[in-house]
C-alpha positions in Angstrom: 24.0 6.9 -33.5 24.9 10.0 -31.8 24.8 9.6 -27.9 22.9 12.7 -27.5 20.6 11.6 -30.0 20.0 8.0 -28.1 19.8 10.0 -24.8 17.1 12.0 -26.1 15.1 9.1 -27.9 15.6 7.5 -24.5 13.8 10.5 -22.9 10.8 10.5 -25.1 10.5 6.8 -24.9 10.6 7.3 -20.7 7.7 10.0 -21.3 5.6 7.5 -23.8 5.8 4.9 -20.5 4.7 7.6 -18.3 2.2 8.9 -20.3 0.8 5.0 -20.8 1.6 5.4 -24.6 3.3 1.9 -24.6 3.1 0.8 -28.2 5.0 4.1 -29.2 7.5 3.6 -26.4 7.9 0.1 -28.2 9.0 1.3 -31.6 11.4 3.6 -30.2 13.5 1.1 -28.1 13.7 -1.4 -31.0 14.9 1.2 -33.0 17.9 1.9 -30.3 18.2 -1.6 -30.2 18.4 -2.1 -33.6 20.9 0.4 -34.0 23.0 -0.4 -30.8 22.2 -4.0 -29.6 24.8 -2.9 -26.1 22.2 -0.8 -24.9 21.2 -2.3 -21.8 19.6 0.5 -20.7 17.2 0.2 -23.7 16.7 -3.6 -24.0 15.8 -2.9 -20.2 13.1 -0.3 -20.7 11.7 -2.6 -23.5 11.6 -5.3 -21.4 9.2 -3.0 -19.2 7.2 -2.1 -22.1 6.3 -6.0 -23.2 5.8 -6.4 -19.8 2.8 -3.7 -19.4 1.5 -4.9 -23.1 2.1 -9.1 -21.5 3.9 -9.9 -24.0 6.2 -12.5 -22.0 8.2 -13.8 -24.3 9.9 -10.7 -25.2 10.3 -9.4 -21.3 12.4 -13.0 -21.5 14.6 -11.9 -24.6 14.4 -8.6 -23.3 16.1 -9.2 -19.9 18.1 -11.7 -21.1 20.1 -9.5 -23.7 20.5 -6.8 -20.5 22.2 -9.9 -18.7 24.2 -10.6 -21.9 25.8 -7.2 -21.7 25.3 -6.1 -18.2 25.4 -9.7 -16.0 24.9 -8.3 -12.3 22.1 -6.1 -13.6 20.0 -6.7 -10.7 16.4 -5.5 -12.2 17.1 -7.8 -15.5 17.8 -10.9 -13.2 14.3 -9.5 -11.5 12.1 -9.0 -14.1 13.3 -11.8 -15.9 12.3 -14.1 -12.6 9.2 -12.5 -12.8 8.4 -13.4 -16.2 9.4 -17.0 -16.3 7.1 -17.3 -13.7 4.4 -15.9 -15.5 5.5 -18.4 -18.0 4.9 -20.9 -16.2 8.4 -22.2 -15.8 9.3 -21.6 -11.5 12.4 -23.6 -11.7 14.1 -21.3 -14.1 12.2 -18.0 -12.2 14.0 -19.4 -8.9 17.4 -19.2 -10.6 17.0 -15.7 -11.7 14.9 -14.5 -8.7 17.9 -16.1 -6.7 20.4 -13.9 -8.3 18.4 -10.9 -8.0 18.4 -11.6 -4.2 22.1 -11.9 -4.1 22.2 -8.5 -6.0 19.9 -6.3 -4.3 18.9 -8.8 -0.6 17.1 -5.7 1.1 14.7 -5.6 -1.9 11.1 -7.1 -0.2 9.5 -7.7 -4.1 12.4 -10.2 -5.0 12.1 -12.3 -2.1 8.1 -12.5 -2.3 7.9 -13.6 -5.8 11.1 -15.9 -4.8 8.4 -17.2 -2.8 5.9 -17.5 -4.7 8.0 -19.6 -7.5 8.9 -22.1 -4.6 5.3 -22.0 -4.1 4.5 -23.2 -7.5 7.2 -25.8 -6.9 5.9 -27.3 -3.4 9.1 -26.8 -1.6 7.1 -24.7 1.1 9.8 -24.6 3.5 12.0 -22.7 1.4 8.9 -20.5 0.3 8.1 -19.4 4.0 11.9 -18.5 4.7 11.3 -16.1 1.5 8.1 -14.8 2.8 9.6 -14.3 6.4 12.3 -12.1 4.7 10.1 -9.9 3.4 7.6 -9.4 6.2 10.9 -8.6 8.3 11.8 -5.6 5.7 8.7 -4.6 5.2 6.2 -5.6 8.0 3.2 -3.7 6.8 3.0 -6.1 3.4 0.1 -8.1 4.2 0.4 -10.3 0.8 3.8 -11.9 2.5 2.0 -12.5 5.7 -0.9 -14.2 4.0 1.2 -16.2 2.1 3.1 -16.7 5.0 0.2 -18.5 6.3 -0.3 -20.5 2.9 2.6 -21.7 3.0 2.7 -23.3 7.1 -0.8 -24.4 6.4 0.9 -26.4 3.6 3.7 -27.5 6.2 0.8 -28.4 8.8 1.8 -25.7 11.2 -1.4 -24.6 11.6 -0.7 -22.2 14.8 1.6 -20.4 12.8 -0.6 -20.5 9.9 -3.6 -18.8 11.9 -1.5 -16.2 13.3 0.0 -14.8 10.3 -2.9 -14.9 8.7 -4.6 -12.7 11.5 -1.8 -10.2 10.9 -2.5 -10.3 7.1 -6.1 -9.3 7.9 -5.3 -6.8 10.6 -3.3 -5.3 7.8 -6.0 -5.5 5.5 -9.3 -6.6 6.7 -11.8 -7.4 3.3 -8.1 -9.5 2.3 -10.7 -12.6 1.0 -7.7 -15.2 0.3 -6.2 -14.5 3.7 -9.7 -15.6 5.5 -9.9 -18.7 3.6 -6.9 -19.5 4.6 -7.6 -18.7 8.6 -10.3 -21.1 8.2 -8.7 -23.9 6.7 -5.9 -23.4 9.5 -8.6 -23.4 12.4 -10.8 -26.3 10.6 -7.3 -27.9 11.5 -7.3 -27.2 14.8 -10.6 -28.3 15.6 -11.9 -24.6 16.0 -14.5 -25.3 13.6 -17.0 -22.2 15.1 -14.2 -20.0 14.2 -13.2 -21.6 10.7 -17.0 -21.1 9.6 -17.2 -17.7 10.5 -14.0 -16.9 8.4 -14.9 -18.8 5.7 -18.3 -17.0 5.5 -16.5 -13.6 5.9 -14.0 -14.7 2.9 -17.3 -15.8 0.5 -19.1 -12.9 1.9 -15.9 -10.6 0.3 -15.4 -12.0 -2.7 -18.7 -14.8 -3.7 -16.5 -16.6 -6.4 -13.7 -17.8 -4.3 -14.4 -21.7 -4.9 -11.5 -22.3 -2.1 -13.4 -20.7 0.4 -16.9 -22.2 -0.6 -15.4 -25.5 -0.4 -13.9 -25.5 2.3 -16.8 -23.9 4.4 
């Protein structure tokens, strides 16, 4: 293919994503791909593309022929973390999500879903070291802080628990999951006024959170 052909079809396939017009971005990148299977740049927006449409397993192939060609391609190793999580497979996420770390460390999104996979595989120490990376580049994500507080709850550091959960919900106050998790911390501590009254704030925010109605 001519390269200022493939640039072009690039182009229209960038304007299809922007546009939301997915599906036609789709056919376009396979074509390219087809054609030239070195395209990293190509396999990488059509990893995107399965992404937005959930298609998981071919984000996986997707980001895994980018790795092929380009191996320190730091948003391949990301979004392929991000989709073997999805997958339900954390170990292998953790390996990728690892990498991606190693690539591009003052990246906040990598560490947090690093997080998250260690989450998923109980080894909460590890997943509050990710989580207090993030919140230390980027202070004002209150997702990190709450599951900051998930994480220590797990560890049965409960003060440290209830205060990062405070600072999730002084970053954003109807944040439901973060209050049930406030609660459980202060049931822990014996504050059990103060666990009720968050747990009733979390149920009153969102009524089918089963956490928060079991532990009130």
């Amino acid at each position: 293919m001519n390269p200022g052909t493939s640039r072009s079809d690039m182009e229209t396939a960038s304007m299809h994503m922007q546009k939301g017009q997915t599906r036609e971005a789709v056919g376009i990148l396979e074509t390219l791909t087809r054609i030239d299977d070195r395209n990293a740049e190509a396999w990488l927006m059509l990893a995107a593309a399965h992404a937005r449409l959930g298609n998981l397993d071919n984000v996986i192939q997707s980001c895994r022929r980018v790795i092929a060609i380009e191996p320190d391609n730091a948003a391949a190793h990301y979004n392929l973390g991000i989709a073997l999580l999805q997958a339900g497979s954390p170990a292998e996420s953790v390996t990728s999500l690892r990498r991606a770390t190693e690539l591009t460390p003052d990246r906040p999104g990598v560490h947090f879903y690093l997080g998250n996979a260690m989450m998923q595989l109980q080894q909460f120490g590890e997943a509050a070291n990710c989580f207090r990376q993030v919140v230390t580049l980027k202070p004002g994500h209150a997702p990190a802080h709450n599951s900051l507080g998930a994480a220590l709850l797990h560890m049965r550091q409960y003060p440290g628990a209830v205060r990062a959960c405070r600072q999730a919900i002084q970053l954003a106050p109807r944040y439901a999951e973060a209050h049930t998790i406030l609660g459980a911390a202060l049931a822990e501590l014996n504050q059990y006024d103060y666990a009720i009254s968050s747990l009733q704030t979390a149920i009153s925010l969102n009524p089918e959170l089963a956490t928060a109605h079991y532990n009130l």
